[in-house]
N, C-alpha and C positions, 0 to 999 in steps of 0.2 A: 395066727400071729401076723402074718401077712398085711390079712386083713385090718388089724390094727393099726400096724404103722403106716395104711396108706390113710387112714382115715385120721392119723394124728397128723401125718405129715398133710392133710386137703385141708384140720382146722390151723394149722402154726401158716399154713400160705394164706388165707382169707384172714387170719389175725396180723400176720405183717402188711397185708394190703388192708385194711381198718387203718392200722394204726401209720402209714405212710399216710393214706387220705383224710385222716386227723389230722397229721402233723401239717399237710399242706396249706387244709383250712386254717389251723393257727397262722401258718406263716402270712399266708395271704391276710389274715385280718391283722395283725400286724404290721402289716406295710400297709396297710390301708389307713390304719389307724395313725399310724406313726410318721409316716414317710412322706403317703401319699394327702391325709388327713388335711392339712388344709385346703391343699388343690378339691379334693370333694365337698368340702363345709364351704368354698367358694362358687362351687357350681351349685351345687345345692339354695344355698341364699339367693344365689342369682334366676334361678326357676321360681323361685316365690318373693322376692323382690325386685324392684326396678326402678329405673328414674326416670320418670317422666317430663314432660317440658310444662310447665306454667305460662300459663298467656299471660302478656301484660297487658295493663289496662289501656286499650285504645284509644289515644288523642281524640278533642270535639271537632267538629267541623262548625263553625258560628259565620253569621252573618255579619256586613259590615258595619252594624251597631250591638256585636255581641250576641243576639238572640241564635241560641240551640237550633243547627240545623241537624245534628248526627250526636248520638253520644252512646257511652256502654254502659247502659244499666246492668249494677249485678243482681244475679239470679244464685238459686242454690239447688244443690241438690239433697236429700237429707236423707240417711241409713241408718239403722240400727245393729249392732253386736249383741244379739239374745243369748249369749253363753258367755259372757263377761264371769268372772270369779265370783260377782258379787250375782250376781243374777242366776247363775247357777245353784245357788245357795238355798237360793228361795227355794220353798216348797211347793210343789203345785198348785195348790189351793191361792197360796198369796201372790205366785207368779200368774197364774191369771186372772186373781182381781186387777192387780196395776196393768197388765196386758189391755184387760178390758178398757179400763178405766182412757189407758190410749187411746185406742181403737177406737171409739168413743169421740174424742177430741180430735183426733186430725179426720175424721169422716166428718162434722161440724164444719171445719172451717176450711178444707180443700174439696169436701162437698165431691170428689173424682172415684172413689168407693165409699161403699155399707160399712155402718162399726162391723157387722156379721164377715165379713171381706178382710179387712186388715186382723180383724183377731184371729181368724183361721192359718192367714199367712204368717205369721208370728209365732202361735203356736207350732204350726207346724216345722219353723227353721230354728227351732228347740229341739223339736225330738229329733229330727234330722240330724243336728250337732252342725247347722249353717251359722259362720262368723258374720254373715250382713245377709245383709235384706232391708233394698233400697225402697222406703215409702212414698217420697213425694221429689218431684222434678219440677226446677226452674220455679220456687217460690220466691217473692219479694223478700227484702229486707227487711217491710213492715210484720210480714208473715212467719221468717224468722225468728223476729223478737217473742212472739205468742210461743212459737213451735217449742224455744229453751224452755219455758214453764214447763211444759204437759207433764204428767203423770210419766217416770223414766227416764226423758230426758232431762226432767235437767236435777236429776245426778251426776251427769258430765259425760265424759266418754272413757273416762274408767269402770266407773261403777253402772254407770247405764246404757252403757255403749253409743252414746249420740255421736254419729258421723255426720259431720258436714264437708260437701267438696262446693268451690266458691266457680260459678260458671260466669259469661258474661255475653249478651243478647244486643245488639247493635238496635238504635227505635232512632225513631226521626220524627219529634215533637210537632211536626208539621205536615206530619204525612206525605202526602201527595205533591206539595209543590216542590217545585226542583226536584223533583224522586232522582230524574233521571242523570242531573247535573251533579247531583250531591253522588251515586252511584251506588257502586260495593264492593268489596273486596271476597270472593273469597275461591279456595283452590280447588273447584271443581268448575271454574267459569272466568273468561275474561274477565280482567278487570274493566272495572266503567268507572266514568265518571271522576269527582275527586277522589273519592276511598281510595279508587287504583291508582289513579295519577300522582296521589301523595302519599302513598302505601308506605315507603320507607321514612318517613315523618309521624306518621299517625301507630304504626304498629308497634312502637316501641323495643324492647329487649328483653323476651323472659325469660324466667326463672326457673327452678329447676326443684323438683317433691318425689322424695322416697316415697314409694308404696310396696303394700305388702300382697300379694294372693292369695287368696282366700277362697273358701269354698263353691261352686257355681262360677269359676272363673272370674269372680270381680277383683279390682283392686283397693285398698281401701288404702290412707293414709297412713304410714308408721308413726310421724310425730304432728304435733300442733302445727308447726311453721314449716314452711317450706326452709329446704335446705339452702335455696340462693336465690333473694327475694326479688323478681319483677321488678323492670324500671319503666315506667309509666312513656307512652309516647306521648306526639308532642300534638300539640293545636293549632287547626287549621283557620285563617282568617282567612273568605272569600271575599270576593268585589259585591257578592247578591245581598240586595235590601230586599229583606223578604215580605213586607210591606210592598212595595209595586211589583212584587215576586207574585204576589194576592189578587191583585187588580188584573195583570198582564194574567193571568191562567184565568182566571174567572171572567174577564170579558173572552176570549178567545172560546172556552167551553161555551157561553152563549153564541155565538157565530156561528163554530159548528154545528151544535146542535139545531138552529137555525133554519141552517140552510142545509142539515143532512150531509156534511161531508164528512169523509173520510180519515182525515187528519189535518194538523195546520202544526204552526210554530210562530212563537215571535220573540224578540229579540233587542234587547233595549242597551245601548252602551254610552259610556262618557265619549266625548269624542279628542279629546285632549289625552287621554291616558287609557284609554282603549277598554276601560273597566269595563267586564259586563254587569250590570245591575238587574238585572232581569231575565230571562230563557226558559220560555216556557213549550213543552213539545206534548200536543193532545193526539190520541190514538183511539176511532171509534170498536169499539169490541162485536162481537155478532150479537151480543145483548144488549147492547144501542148506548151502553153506558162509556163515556171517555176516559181511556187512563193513560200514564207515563210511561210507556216501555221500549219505545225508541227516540233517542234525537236528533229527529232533521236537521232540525237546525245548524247540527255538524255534518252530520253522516251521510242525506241525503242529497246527490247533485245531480239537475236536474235542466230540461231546458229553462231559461230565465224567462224566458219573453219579454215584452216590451219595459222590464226594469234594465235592460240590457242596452236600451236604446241610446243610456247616458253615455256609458263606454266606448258606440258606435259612435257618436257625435263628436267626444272630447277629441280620439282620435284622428278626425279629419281636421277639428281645429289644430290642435296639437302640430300637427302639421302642414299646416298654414291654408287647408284648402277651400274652409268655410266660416263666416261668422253668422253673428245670430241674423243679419239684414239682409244674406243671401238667400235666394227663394229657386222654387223646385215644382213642377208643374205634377199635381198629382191628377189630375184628369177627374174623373167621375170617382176616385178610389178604389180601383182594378187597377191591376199591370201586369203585363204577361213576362215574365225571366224565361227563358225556352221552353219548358213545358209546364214550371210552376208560376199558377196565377196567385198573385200578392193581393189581397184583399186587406180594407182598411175597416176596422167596426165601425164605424159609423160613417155615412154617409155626408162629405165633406160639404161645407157650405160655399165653396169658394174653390176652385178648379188650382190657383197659381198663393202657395203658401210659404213664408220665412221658416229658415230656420226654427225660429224660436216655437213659430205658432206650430211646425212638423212634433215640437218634443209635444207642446202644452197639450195638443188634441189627439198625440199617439196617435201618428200618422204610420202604418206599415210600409205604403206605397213611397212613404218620405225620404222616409230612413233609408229604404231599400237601394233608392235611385240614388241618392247623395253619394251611399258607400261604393255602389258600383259606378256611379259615374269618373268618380275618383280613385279608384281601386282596382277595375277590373285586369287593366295591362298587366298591375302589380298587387296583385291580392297577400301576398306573403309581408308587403310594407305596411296592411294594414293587421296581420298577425304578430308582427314583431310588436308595434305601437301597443297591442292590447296585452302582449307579455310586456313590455314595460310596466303595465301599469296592474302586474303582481298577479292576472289570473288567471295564471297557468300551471301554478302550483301551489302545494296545500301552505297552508298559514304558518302551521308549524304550533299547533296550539298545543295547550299544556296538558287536557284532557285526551284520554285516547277516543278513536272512530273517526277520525277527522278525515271525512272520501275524497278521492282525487278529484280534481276539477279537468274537463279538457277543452284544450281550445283546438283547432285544427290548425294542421297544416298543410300548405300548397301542397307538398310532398305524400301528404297520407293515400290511402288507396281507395277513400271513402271523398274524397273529396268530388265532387262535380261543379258545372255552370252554375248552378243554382247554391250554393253553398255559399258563397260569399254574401248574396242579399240576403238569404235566410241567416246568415251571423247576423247581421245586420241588425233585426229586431228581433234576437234573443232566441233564433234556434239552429239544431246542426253544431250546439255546444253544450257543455255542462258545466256549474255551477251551483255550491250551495251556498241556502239564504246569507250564511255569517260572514260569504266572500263578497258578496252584492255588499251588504250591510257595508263590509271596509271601506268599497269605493268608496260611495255614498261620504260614510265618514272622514274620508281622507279628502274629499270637495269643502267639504265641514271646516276641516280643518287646515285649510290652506296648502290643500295638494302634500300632506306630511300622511301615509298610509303608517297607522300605528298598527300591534299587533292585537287580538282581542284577549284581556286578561281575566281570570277565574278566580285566582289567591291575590293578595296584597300581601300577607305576613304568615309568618310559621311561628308560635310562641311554643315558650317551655314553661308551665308555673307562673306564666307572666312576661316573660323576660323573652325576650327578640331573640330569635336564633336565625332567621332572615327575612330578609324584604326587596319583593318585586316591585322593579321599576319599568315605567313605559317602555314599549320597546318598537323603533322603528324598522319595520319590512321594508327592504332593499334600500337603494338610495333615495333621500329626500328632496327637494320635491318630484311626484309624479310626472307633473305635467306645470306649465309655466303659472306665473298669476294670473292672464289674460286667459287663458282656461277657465281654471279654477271661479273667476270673476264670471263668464258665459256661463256655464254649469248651473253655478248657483244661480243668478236670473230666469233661467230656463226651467230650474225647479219653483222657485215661488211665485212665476207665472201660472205651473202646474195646478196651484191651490190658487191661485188668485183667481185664472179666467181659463182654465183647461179641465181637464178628465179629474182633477183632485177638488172641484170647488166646495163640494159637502164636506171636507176638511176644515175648511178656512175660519179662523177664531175671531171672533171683535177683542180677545185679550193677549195674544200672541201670536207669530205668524210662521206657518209651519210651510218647509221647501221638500218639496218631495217628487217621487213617479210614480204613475198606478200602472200597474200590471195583469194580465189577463194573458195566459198561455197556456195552448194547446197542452194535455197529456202525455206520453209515447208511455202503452202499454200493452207489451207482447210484440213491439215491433213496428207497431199501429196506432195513431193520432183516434182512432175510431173502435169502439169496442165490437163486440158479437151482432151487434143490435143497429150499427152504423152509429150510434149517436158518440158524439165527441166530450171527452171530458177535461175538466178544462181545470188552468192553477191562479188562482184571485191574490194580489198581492198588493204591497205596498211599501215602499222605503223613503225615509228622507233622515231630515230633523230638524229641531226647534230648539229656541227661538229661531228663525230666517235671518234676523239682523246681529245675532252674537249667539253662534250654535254652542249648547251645553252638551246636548243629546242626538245620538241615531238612534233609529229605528227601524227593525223591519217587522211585516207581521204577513205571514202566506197561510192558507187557506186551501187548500188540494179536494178537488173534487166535490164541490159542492151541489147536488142533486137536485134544486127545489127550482132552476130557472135562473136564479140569480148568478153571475160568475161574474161580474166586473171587479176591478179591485177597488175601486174608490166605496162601491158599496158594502162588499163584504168582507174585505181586510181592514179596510178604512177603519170603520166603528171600533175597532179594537187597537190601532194608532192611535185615535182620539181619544181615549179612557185613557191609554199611558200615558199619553202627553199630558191631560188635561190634570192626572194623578201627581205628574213629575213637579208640571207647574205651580202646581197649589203646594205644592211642600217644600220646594226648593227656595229659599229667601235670596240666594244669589243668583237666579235665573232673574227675578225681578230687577227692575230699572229704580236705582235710588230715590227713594222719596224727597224733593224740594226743599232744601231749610227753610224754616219758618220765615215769612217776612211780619216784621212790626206793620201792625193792625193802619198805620199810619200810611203806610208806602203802597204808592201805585202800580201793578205789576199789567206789564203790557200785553193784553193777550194775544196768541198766535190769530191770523190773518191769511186767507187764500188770495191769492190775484184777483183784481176788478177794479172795477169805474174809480180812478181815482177821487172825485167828487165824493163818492157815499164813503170812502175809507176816511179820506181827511174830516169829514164830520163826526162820524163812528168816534175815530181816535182823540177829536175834540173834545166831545161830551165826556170822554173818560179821563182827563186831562192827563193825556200820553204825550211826551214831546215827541214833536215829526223834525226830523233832518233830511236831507235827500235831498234832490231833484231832479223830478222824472221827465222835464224839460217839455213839452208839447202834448204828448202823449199822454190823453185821456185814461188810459190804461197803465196800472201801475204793479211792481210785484212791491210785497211788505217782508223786509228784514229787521227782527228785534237785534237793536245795538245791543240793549242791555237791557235790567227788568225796570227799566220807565220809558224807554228813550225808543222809539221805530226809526227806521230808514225808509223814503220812497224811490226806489229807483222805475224807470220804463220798463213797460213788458212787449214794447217795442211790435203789437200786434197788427196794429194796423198798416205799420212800413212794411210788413211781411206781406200783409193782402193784396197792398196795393201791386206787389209785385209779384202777386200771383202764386204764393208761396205761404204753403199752413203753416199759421204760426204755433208756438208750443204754447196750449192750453190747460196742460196737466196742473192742477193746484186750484183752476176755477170754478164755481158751481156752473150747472146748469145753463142758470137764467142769461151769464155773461158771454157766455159760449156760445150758446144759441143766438143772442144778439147779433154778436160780433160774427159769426160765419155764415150764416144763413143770408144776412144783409149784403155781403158778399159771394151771394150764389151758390155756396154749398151746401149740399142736402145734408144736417148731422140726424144718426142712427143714435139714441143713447138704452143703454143696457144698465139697470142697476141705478143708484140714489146717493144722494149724497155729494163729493166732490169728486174730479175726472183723477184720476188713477192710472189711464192707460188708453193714447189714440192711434186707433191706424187710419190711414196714413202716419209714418211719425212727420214731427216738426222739419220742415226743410224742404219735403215733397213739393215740386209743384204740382197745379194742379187748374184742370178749365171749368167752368160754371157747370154744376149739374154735380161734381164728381161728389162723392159719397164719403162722407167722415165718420167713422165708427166710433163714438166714445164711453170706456167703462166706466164707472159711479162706483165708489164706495162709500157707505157711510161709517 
């Protein structure tokens, strides 16, 4: 009996503990259900859906005649749902004939798997009970339209489960030019170039797309549309004509390749408004072949050399210590500064040189002595003069990588004796080409230093959302007109009768500096090998008589022998120039209004025998007014288009007293006449009419002494 009741009383305690641990589990499913119920149907959802972000379509980046330099082409990606209601339905047999019948078609025209390949995959995320399975990645829009037909799709994405998610591939219809200028944006990498620089313009504001999770971890879309649809960014207008964008890389690839160097850049801008129109930066690969993967043209600063020599120069002017008719004794072209010897390339023809002729023949020894002769007590007055004139710090330009520039100072801890002449002609500083470039442009431009600009306008749809205007660096002008005026002589001396003369156009006249500077790599002007390698350059712009354009174009390390600038940066100044010229109709000089067939037009006339002119102008039946009074020698002024003026050329009162007279405008034959019959020996160079004598006009001078005169024709 006992025993009984302990066994009723062991099942009545495991039946009230059953039936407590039942009742718990109700209760608890009930607060689950009831209570707690949508707090877990909200997590729940949210483990298998999510909202994601939608890109918006990314602004164009165009050139400044509209043509595509950047844009987003869309792409797709395409998935299938093989468990759809309606596809489930199907039978085997008929589910994989229309399988096939896919399988089939998209291995035809993505050609990237076997029909044997996609059927197996398909079949297989059937029996699996997989919601998608993605087929094809980043097809065109053209490709698209085929892919809705096929066989399944296009039942739609109810009944045939067609998924499409819409991607979008940034391409640059031009490839390679301006790669580096046009850049990229994205968030595993600095920004470069425009993309980065105008990322909050072009990126627009996106939208926002439910999706759902699905089996294998993918996401796939809940509805047709996005839930908050993408608002498109906006479009970038640059200053680049990608037309001498063509010329400027393609001549500069030939150079390099050439002459085996390393890398170059060139550089082409308005000089009125600072536009750049061009920048092109070559980089050779260990495969010999050139591409765009950095820009010097901003980012690399470097010693100038002798393009540097302008800025030494202005500043002595600037400063009242030199003009162009001051002269400077370079000796043999050697000079000793305490232990560094100053060597001139080429060996000088004449020991006692001008100013002018130190810039034209890129004298080292020139330069060097001028700046120290003037400088040395106070070398910091000649540091402050060249921060005036902006290049001592960066531009402030709109793209990023833009490297420090340094100039030194008296105070630095690198400074020595020798530092002052080697500023001098372009070393012991740094400087990249786009800063050389401003001087340059800002001589151009009447001593007004502009900034260099990239964009001109930001549209939306068309419609202006802003526009960049010129913008002047520090106070205007640099340096006075009487500079500005030296400068510029100094440069289209350069092309006329100095180190630039393989420049020089018979249809436009280009003012510039050629450059040839030393390397510094590893610390050393000199590599493993002792040999030096060296940076070919060249800056100015044209026209000479009403500047449109700067220019510069460097040339780094060329291998083959050659390293001067006029030869191997040159050639590729002259393509752009020669490219700007022929295109630009406002670079050209207005054509003549027509004169009636009837009228006499007086043609232009150099200095000479007034005898053969007064005939000349007879037979043409020009009226002559004037009177050149005694004076066999006459200069000719058109009054008007029938009518000349003769006044004296006053040549022979000069001789008589011993004194050259100014013979520029005459040929040859009359020059020669006239000075040799008074005792001087003339030297002429060149054809055509005189251009240019040394001595100038005014010198005197005793029997024997030596007239230099240049000829152009």
């Amino acid at each position: 009996m006992d025993i009984k009741k302990d066994i009723m009383w062991r099942v009545i305690l495991v039946y009230v503990f059953i039936c407590i641990f039942a009742l718990s589990i109700i209760t608890k499913v009930a607060i689950i259900q009831f209570r707690d119920g949508d707090m877990w149907r909200a997590k729940a959802k949210s483990l298998t859906t999510q909202e994601f972000l939608v890109d918006a379509s990314r602004g164009n980046i165009y050139d400044v005649d509209q043509n595509l330099l950047a844009t987003s082409s869309p792409y797709y990606d395409i998935g299938i749902d093989v468990n759809t209601e309606y596809l489930r339905r199907l039978s085997d047999e008929e589910f994989n004939k229309q399988v096939d019948s896919l399988s089939l078609s998209l291995s035809n025209l993505l050609k990237d798997k076997s029909r044997r390949d996609y059927y197996k995959e398909l079949k297989t995320a059937r029996s699996s009970g997989d919601r998608f399975v993605q087929v094809a990645k980043e097809v065109s829009y053209k490709q698209l339209q085929i892919i809705k037909k096929f066989p399944v799709f296009r039942l739609g994405k109810n009944k045939g489960g067609f998924v499409v998610l819409q991607t979008s591939k940034r391409e640059r219809p031009f490839q390679m030019l301006a790669s580096r200028t046009i850049g990229y944006q994205r968030e595993d990498a600095k920004p470069i170039g425009l993309e980065g620089a105008f990322n909050q313009y072009l990126k627009g504001t996106g939208g926002r797309r439910l999706m759902q999770k699905i089996a294998g971890g993918l996401w796939k879309p809940l509805n047709d549309d996005d839930e908050v649809e993408p608002e498109d960014g906006s479009d970038v207008i640059s200053t680049i004509d990608i037309n001498i964008q063509d010329v400027a890389e393609h001549s500069l690839l030939i150079q390099l390749a050439k002459n085996n160097a390393d890398h170059g850049c060139a550089i082409l801008m308005e000089v009125k408004t600072g536009a750049v129109k061009a920048i092109a930066n070559l980089t050779r690969k260990d495969s010999g072949f050139y591409v765009e993967n950095y820009n010097y043209a901003i980012g690399a600063a470097t010693d100038p050399g002798s393009t540097f020599k302008l800025a030494s120069l202005m500043a002595a002017m600037e400063d009242g210590y030199i003009d162009l008719h001051d002269t400077v004794d370079i000796g043999n072209g050697t000079y000793k500064f305490f232990d560094k010897v100053v060597v001139d390339s080429h060996h000088p023809e004449k020991s006692r040189l001008t100013v002018e002729e130190v810039f034209e023949q890129s004298s080292n020894v020139g330069v060097a002595k001028l700046i120290y002769r003037y400088y040395s007590k106070d070398p910091q007055k000649f540091v402050d003069r060249l921060c005036k004139f902006n290049l001592n710090a960066p531009l402030g330009l709109a793209i990023p990588g833009e490297a420090r520039p340094r100039i030194k100072n008296r105070q630095d801890k690198d400074w020595s004796g020798v530092t002052l002449p080697q500023m001098a002609y372009g070393y012991e500083l740094a400087i990249t080409p786009i800063q050389t470039l401003c001087l340059y442009n800002a001589v151009a431009n009447d001593g007004v230093m502009v900034r260099p600009q990239f964009v001109q306008e930001i549209r939306k749809k068309g419609q202006l959302v802003k526009k960049f205007d010129p913008e002047i660096i520090g106070m205007p002008p640099i340096c006075t007109r009487k500079t500005v005026e030296m400068a510029r002589k100094m440069m289209e001396g350069v092309v006329l009768y100095g180190t630039g003369k393989a420049l020089k156009s018979q249809t436009y006249a280009i003012a510039g500096k050629t450059g040839t500077a030393q390397i510094l790599v590893n610390g050393s002007y000199k590599d493993h090998n002792k040999k030096a390698s060296y940076q070919a350059s060249f800056v100015g712009y044209f026209p000479a008589d009403n500047p449109k354009y700067s220019c510069i174009v460097i040339v780094s390390a060329p291998s083959t022998g050659e390293y001067y600038g006029a030869q191997v940066a040159g050639p590729v100044f002259k393509d752009i120039a020669d490219k700007v010229y022929a295109t630009s109709l406002d670079i050209h000089k207005a054509v003549n209004a027509i004169q009636p067939e009837f009228a006499v037009k007086a043609p232009e006339a150099k200095p000479g025998n007034l005898k053969d002119l007064q005939t000349i102008f007879k037979d043409l039946n020009v009226k002559i007014s004037g009177d050149p009074g005694n004076s066999p020698w006459a200069i000719v002024q058109i009054h008007d288009s029938s009518t000349i003026t003769f006044s004296s050329a006053k040549v022979e009162a000069d001789l008589k007293k011993n004194i050259i007279p100014n013979v520029i405008g005459m040929v040859a034959q009359d020059a020669l006449y006239l000075l040799e019959n008074n005792g001087l020996h003339v030297k002429l160079n060149g054809s055509g009419v005189i251009t240019k004598q040394i001595p100038e006009a005014g010198t005197r001078f005793t029997k024997g002494t030596t007239i230099e005169l240049e000829l152009t024709s």
